[in-house]
N, C-alpha and C positions, 0 to 999 in steps of 0.2 A: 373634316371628320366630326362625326355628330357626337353627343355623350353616350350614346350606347354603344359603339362602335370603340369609344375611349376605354368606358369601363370594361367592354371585353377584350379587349390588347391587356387591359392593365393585369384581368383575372387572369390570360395565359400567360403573363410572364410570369407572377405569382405561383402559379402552379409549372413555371419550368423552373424555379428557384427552388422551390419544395423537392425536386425529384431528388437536388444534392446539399441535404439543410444536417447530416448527422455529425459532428462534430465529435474527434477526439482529443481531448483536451490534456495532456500529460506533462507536469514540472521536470525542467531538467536538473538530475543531481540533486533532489529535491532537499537531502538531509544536509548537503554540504551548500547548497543554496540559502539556507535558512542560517545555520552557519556561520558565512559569509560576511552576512550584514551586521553583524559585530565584531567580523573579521577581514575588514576591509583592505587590510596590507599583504594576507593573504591571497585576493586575487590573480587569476594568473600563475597561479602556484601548484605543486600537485599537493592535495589535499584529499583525505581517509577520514570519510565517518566509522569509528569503531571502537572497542574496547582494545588496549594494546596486549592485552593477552595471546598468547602464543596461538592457543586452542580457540580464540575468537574469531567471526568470523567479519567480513568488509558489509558496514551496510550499506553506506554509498561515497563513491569514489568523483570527484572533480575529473573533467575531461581530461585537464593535463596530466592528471596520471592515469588516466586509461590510455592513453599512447602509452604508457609500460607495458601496458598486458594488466592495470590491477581491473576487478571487476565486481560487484556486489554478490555478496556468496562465498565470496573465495574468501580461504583463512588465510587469517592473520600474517601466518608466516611468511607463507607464499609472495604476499602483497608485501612483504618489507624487503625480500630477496629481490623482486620485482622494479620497486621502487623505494629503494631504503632514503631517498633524501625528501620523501612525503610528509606533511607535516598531520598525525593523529589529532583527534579529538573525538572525545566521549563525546557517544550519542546524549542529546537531550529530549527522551521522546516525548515529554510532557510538552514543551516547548512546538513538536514538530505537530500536536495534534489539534494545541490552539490552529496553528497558521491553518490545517490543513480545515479546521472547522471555517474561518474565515475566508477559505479558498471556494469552500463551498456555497458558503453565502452569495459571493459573487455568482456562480456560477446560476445560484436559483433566483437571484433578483434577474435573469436573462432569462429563461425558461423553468418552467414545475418537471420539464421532463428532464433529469435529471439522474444517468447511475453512475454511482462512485465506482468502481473499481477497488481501489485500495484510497488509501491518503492523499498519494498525488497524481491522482489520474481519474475520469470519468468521460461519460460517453453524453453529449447533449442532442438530443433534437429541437432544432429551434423552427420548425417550420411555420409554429404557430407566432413566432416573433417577426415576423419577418418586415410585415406589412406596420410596427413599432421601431423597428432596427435595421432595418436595411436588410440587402443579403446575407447569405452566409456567409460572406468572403469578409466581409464589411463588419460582422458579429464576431468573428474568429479575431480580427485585428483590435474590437474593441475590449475582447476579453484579454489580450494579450498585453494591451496597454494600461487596463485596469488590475491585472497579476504585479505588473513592472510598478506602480505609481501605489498602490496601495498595499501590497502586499513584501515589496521589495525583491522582487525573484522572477524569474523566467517561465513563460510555458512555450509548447513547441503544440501547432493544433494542425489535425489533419481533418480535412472537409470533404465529403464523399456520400453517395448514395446507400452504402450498409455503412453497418458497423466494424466488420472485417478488414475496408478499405480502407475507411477514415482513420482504423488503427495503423495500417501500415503509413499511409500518409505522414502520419505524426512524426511515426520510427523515421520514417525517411527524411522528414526538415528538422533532425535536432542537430544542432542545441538551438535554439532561442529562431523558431521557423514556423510560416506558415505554407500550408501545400491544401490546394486544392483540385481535387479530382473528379471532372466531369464527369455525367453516365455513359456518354459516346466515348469517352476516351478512359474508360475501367478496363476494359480485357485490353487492349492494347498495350496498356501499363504494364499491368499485370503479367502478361504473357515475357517482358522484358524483365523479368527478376527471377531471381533462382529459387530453385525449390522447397528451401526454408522459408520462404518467406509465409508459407501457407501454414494455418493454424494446424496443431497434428503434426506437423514434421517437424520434428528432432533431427538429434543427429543420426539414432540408429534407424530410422526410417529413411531418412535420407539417405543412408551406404544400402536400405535394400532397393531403392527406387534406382541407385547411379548404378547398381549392377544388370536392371534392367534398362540401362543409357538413359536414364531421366535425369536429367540435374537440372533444370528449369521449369515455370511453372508451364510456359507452354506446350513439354513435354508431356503434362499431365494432362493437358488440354487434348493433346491429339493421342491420348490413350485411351483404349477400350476400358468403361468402368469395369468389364468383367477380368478385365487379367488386371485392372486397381487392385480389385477384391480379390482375387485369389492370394495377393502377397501381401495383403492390409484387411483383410478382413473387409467389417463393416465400414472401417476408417474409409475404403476407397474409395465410395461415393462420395461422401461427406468431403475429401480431397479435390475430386473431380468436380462438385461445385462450384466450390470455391474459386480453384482454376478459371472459369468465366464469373466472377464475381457475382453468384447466387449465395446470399444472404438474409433471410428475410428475417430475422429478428428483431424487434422492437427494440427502442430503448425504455427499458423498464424502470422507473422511477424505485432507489431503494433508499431510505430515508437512518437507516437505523442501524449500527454497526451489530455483527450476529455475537463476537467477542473479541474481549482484551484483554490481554496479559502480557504475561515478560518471561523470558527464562536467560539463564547462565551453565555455561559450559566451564567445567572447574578446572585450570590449569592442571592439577592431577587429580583422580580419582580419589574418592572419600569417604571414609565409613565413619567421618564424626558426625556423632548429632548436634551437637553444638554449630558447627561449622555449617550443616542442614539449614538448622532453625534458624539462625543470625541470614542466611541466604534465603531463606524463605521468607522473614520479617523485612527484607532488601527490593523484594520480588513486590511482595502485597504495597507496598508503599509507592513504585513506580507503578502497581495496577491500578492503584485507588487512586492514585492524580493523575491518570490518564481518564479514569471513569467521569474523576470530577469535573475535568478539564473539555469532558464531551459532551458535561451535563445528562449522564448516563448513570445509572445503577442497576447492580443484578442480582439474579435471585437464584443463581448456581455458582460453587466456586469448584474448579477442577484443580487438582494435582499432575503432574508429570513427572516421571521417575525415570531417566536411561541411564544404565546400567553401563559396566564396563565395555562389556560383552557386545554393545549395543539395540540390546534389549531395552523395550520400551513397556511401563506401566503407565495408564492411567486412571483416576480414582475421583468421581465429583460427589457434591452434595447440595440438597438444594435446601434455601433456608427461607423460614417461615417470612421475614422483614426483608423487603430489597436491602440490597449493601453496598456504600461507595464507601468505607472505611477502612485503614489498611489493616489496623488491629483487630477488627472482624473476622476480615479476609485471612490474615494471618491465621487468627483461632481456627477456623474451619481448615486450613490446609496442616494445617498441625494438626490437629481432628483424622485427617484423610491419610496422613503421614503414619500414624499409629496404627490405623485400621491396616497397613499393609503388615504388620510383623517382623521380623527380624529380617535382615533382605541377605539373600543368597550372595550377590555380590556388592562390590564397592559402588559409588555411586559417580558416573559421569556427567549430569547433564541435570538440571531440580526447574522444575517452570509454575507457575500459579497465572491460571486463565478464569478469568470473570464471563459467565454465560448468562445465555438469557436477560439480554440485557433491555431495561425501558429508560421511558425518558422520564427523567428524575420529576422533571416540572408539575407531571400528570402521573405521577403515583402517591402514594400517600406513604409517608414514612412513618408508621406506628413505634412511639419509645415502645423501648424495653422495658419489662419492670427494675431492672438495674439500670439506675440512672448513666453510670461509667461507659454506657454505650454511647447515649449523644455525649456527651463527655468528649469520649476520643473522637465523636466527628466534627466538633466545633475544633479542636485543639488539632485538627489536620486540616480545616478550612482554615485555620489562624496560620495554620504553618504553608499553606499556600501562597499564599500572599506574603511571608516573609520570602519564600523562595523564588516570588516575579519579582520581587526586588533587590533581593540580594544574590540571589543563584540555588540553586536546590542541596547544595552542599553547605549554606548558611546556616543551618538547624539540622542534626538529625536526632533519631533514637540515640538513645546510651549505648544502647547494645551494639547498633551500628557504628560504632566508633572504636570497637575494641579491634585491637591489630588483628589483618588480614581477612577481615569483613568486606572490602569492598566496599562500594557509597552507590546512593540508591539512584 
């Protein structure tokens, strides 16, 4: 075989690796993962990321207690009736957004094509890698090995021609799995799963689709798009695509989180302001060390108000100097707090969300003419780094200390 004859074998395998290079890359248990690794005697154990508040809700639950029935989402209660011999622990979200920033690193020294999802999830295309890293199959393993050895935690990665597929993939090899999904062998998959499995069905779409005998997706597959749409609307197409694995979306590189914040759900309903402000000064301190910790600042701060009633307010404002400061932050949602007035009812639910957010590195952060603003942000970078060393409960505000304040 001559070198031209070489070189074009080599370009069409090349270009048959390409057709299934999208990767979905997803941590298992990603909060109880992280965790873990300084809770090593807990493995193997059912373990609760959350606040043990009654009215809180699960943010992420260890396998072995999802064999109870607990699940992220579900409150508090529920998950202890569930699994009452579960061992809690307060979320650390400062903590989980270093990891997830370093998650990502990895993921972009492998490809630029790169979108997050949330913290521990993202979609890669590595096609342009291929021909540096080997296959897909071969890239998925080595990211899987590189999460475990450097990051100390699990991914589970799904390999497929969309992004649709590669997400199911994922879903389908957790916990700690890889699954690859050729392009000759996508509808035939596909067609052997049920009809949740397709983006758009729920549950209540799903009891309309079983009442027309659909409960899999190859039911969908051999249904007229026109009687889809007549009981899903415009969904029914967009279902019926999917159904033979027609996805063309790109993976779209997104670099920059849109925002961050934090909210609390109050064991009972409250009309103190005290109780407000000390929970809002709680809030702005877990935003700003999330901001700092993403090397992020913003230049909007929002309010969230729900109500007993479960009526929802919200109230932003945007300010002249980016802000990663909690005291800042604070001021302005205090600011936002006043501007609503006397509130009709007691208050369920208080949140502070940082928007509009840049990257600290390439902004310019203008003092104030009161010097007491860099002030508080050196004296919250100081208190940083007492908190990766000590724990974030090592130092707080004064105020945050007075009984029934909660810890930030």
């Amino acid at each position: 075989m001559g070198p031209d004859e070489e070189r074009e074998q080599a370009e069409a395998r090349l270009r048959d690796l390409r057709r299934a290079s999208i990767l979905h890359v997803d941590m298992d248990a990603f909060f109880v993962s992280v965790e873990l690794r300084s809770r090593p005697e807990l493995r193997g154990r059912p373990v609760i990321v959350g606040f043990p508040a009654e009215r809180s809700v699960v943010l992420s639950a260890s396998y072995e207690a999802r064999k109870f029935g607990v699940k992220s989402a579900m409150p508090m209660a529920v998950a202890y009736r569930l699994c009452p011999q579960a061992t809690i622990i307060e979320p650390k979200h400062k903590l989980y957004y270093e990891v997830s920033g370093q998650l990502m690193a990895i993921f972009e020294s492998i490809t630029e094509l790169v979108e997050p999802l949330s913290v521990d999830e993202a979609f890669l295309d590595v096609g342009g890698a291929i021909r540096r890293l080997g296959p897909p199959l071969d890239i998925g393993q080595l990211i899987r090995r590189r999460v475990a050895s450097e990051l100390g935690i699990t991914a589970s990665v799904g390999i497929a021609a969309s992004k649709f597929v590669a997400k199911i993939a994922s879903t389908r090899c957790k916990p700690d799995g890889l699954l690859l999904i050729r392009p000759e062998q996508t509808v035939p998959y596909l067609h052997s799963l049920p009809v949740n499995a397709l983006w758009g069905v729920g549950g209540k779409t799903a009891e309309v689709l079983a009442r027309m005998g659909i409960r899999t997706v190859a039911d969908v597959a051999a249904t007229p798009v026109s009687s889809l749409k007549k009981v899903l609307g415009a969904t029914g197409e967009h279902v019926h695509r999917l159904s033979w694995g027609v996805d063309s979306r790109t993976v779209t590189p997104v670099r920059v989180e849109k925002s961050i914040g934090a909210e609390e759900t109050f064991a009972s309903d409250t009309a103190d302001d005290a109780l407000l402000h000390r929970e809002l000064l709680r809030l702005s301190h877990r935003t700003a060390g999330r901001l700092r910790a993403s090397g992020l600042v913003a230049r909007t701060v929002a309010l969230k108000l729900r109500y007993a009633d479960f009526s929802t307010v919200t109230r932003s404002r945007t300010v002249h100097t980016p802000l990663d400061s909690a005291q800042l932050i604070y001021a302005v949602a205090i600011q936002l707090l006043e501007s609503l007035g006397s509130r009709p009812l007691t208050v369920r639910l208080v949140g502070v969300r940082a928007e509009q957010l840049e990257t600290a590195a390439q902004t310019s952060l203008q003092l104030s003419l009161d010097r007491r603003d860099d002030n508080w942000r050196a004296a919250e970078q100081a208190l940083d780094k007492v908190a990766e060393k000590f724990g974030s409960k090592s130092v707080l505000p004064a105020r945050l200390l007075e009984p029934g304040s909660g810890s930030p």
